[in-house]
FILO-19810 format. One record per residue (C-alpha): x, y, z; residue in three letters. Coordinates in nm, 2 decimals. Layout:
BEGIN
X:X	Y:Y	Z:Z	r:Ala
...
***
This chain:
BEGIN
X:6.67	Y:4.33	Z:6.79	r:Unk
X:6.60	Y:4.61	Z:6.59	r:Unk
X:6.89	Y:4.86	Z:6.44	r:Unk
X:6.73	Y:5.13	Z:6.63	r:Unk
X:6.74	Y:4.94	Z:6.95	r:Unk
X:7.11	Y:4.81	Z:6.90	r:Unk
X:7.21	Y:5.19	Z:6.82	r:Unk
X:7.05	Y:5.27	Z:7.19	r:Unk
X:7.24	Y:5.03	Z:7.36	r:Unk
X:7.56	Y:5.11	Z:7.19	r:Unk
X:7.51	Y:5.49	Z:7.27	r:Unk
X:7.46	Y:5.38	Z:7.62	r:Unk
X:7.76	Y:5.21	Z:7.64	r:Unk
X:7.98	Y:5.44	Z:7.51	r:Unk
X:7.78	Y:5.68	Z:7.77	r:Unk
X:7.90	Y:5.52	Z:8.00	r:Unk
X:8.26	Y:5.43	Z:7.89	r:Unk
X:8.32	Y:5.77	Z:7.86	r:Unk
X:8.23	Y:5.83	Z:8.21	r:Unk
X:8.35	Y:5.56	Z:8.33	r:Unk
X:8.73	Y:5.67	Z:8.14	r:Unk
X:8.69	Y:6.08	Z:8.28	r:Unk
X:8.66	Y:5.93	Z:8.65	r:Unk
X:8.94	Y:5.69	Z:8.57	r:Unk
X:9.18	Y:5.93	Z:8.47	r:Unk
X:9.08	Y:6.26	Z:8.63	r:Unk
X:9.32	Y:6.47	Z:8.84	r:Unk
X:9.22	Y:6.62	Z:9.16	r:Unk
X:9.32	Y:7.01	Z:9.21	r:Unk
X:9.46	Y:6.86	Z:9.52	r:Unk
X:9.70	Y:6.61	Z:9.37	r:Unk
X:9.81	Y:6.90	Z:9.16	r:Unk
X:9.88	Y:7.14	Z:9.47	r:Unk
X:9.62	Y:7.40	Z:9.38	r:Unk
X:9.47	Y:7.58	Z:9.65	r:Unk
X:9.07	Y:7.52	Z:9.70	r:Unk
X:8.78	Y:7.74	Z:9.76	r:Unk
X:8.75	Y:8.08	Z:9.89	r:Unk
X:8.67	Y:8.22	Z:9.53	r:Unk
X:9.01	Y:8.20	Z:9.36	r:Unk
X:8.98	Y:8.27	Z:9.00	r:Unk
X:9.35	Y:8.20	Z:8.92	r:Unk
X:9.69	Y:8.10	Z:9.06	r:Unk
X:10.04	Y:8.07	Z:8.94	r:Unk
X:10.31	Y:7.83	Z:9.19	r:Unk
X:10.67	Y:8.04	Z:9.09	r:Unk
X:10.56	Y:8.34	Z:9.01	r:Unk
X:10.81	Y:8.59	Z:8.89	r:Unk
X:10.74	Y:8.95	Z:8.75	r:Unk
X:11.00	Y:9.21	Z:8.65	r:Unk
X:10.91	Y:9.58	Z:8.54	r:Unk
X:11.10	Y:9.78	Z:8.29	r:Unk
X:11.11	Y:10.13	Z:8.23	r:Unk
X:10.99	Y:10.30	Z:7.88	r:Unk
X:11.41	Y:10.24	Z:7.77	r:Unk
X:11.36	Y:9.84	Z:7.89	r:Unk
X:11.57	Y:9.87	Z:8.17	r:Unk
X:11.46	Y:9.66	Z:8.49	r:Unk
X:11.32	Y:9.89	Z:8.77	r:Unk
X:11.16	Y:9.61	Z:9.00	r:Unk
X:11.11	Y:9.27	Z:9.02	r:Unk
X:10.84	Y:9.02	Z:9.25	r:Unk
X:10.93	Y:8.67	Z:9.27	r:Unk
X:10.70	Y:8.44	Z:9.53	r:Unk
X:10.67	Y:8.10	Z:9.57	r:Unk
X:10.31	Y:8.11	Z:9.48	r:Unk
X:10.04	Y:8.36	Z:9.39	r:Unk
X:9.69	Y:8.34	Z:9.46	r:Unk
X:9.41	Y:8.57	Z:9.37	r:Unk
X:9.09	Y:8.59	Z:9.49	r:Unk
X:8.82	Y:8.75	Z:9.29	r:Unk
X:8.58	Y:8.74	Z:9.53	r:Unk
X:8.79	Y:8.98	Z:9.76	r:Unk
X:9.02	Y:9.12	Z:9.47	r:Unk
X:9.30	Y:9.03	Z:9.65	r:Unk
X:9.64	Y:8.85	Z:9.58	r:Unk
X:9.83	Y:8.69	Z:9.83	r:Unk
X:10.18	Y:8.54	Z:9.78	r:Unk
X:10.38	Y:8.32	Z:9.95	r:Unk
X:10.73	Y:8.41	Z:10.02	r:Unk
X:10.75	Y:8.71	Z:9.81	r:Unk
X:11.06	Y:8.87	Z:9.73	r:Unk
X:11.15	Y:9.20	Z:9.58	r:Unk
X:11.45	Y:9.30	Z:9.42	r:Unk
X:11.46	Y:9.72	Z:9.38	r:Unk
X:11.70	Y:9.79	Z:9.10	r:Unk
X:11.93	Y:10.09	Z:9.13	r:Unk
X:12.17	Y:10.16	Z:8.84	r:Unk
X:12.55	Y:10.16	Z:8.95	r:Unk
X:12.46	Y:10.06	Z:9.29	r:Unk
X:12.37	Y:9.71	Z:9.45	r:Unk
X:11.98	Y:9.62	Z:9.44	r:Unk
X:11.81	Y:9.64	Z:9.76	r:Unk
X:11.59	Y:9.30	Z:9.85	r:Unk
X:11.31	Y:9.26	Z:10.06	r:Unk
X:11.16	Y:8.93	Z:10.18	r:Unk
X:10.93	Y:8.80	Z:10.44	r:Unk
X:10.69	Y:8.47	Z:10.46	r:Unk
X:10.36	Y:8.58	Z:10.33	r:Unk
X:10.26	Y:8.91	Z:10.09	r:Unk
X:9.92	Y:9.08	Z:10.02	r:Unk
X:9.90	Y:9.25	Z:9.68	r:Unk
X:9.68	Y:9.58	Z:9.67	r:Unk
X:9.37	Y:9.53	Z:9.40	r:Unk
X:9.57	Y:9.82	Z:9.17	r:Unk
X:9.85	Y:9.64	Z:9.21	r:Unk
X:10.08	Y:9.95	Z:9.33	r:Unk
X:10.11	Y:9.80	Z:9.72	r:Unk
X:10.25	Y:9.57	Z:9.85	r:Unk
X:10.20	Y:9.42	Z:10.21	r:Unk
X:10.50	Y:9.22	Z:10.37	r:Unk
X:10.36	Y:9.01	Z:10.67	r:Unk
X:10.55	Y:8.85	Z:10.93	r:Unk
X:10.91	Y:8.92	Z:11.02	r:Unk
X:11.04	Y:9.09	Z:10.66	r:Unk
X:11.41	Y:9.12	Z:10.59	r:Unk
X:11.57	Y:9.39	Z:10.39	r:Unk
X:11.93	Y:9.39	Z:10.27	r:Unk
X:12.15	Y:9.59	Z:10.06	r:Unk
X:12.53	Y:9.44	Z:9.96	r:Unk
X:12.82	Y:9.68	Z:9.98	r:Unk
X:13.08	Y:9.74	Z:9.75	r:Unk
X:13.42	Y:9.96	Z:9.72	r:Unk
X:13.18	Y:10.26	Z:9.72	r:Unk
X:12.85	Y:10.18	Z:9.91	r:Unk
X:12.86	Y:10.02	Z:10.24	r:Unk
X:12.64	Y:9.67	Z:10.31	r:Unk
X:12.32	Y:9.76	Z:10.51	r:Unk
X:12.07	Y:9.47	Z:10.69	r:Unk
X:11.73	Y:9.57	Z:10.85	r:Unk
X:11.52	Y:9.35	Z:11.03	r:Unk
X:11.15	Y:9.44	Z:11.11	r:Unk
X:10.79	Y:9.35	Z:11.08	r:Unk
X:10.47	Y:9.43	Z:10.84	r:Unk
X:10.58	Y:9.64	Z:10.59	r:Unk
X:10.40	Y:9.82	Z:10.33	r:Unk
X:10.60	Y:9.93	Z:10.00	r:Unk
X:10.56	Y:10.11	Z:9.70	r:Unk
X:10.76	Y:9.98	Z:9.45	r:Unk
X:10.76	Y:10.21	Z:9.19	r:Unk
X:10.78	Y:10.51	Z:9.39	r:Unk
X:11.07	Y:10.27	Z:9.57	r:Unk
X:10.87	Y:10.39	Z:9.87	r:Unk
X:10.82	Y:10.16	Z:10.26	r:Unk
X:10.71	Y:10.23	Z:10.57	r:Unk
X:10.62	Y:10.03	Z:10.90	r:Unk
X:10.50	Y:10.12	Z:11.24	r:Unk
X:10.68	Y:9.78	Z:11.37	r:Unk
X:11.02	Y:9.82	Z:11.57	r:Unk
X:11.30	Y:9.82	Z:11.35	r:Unk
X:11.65	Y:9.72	Z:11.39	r:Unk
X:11.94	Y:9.81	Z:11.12	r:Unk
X:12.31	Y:9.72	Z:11.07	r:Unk
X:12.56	Y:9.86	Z:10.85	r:Unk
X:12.92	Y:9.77	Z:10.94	r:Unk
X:12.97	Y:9.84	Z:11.30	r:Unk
X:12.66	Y:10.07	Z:11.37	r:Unk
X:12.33	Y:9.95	Z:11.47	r:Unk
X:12.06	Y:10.18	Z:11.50	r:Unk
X:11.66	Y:10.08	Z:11.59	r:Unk
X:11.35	Y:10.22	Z:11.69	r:Unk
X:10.97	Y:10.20	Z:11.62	r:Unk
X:10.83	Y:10.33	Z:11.29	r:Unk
X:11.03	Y:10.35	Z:10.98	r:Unk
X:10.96	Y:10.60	Z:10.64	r:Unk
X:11.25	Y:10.47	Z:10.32	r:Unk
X:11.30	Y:10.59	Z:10.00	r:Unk
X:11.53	Y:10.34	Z:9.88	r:Unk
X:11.64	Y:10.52	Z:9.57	r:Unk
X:12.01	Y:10.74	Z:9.55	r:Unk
X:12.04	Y:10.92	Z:9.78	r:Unk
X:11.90	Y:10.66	Z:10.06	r:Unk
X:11.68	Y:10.90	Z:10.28	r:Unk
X:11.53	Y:10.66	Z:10.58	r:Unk
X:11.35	Y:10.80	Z:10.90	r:Unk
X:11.30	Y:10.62	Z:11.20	r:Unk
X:11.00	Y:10.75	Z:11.37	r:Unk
X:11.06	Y:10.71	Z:11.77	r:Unk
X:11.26	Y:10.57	Z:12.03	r:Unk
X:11.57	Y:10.57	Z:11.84	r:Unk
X:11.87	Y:10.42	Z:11.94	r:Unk
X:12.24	Y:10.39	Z:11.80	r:Unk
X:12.55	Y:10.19	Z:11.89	r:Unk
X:12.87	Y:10.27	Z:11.69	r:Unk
X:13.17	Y:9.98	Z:11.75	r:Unk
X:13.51	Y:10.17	Z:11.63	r:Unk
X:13.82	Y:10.25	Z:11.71	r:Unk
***
């Protein structure tokens, strides 16, 4: 055997060591739990964002389970988002539901699904619960409205009807759009 001839075959064989080692020990996208196809051009599982004014204080923040975006579309969807609305020397407002779109400039945000928004009371501010479905909100206008029937409790009122309009920023101001109904429990 010639040197040029044994170089061959030991190139070869490193060839195909090397493939034989990338098959061995590569990991599947999903074994790893990453979504597949449909164009997405990044994810991140956990995903947790918090907005500051110019001063650093926290305005907002978006936490979701996961966070998918699709490039194709120029969409993001999450997966069990959650937003927290900071107000200062009052209790943050939260807002959750199973599944989340992301507008592609990033200043919407769809709630699918039943979403659930709640407000803790203190000595001064009284707790408030509403329950409704497919929300869109604006969080740094601290802006969202529905056309879905909406149900809300604070203390011993209730009050529903279709369509809602909130600015959850002091002073509350929140419209219910039809059919309203209220039930007070006192005295």
């Amino acid at each position: 055997m010639t040197l040029g001839f044994r170089a061959y075959i030991v190139m070869v064989l490193v060839a195909l060591s090397s493939f034989w080692l990338s098959r061995l020990f590569s990991i599947s996208q999903d074994s790893l739990g990453v979504p597949n196809g449909g164009g997405i051009d990044y994810y991140v599982n956990h995903f947790e964002m918090t907005v500051t004014d110019d001063k650093g204080f926290q305005k907002h923040r978006l936490k979701a389970n996961s966070m998918v975006h699709f490039g194709e579309k120029d969409t993001t969807e999450l997966e069990k988002p959650v937003v927290t609305l900071l107000n200062p020397d009052r209790p943050p407002w939260i807002m959750r539901s199973d599944t989340g779109i992301v507008s592609s400039d990033g200043a919407k945000i769809f709630f699918g699904g039943n979403v659930f928004v709640d407000r803790e009371g203190t000595k001064f501010v009284r707790p408030v619960s509403i329950v409704t479905k497919n929300i869109w909100m604006e969080p740094e206008r601290k802006f969202a409205e529905t056309k879905e029937w909406v149900d809300i409790h604070s203390l011993s009122e209730n009050i529903s009807g279709v369509g809602m309009r909130v600015f959850f920023s002091h002073p509350i101001r929140l419209t219910l759009l039809a059919e309203v109904r209220g039930k007070y429990e006192g005295f």
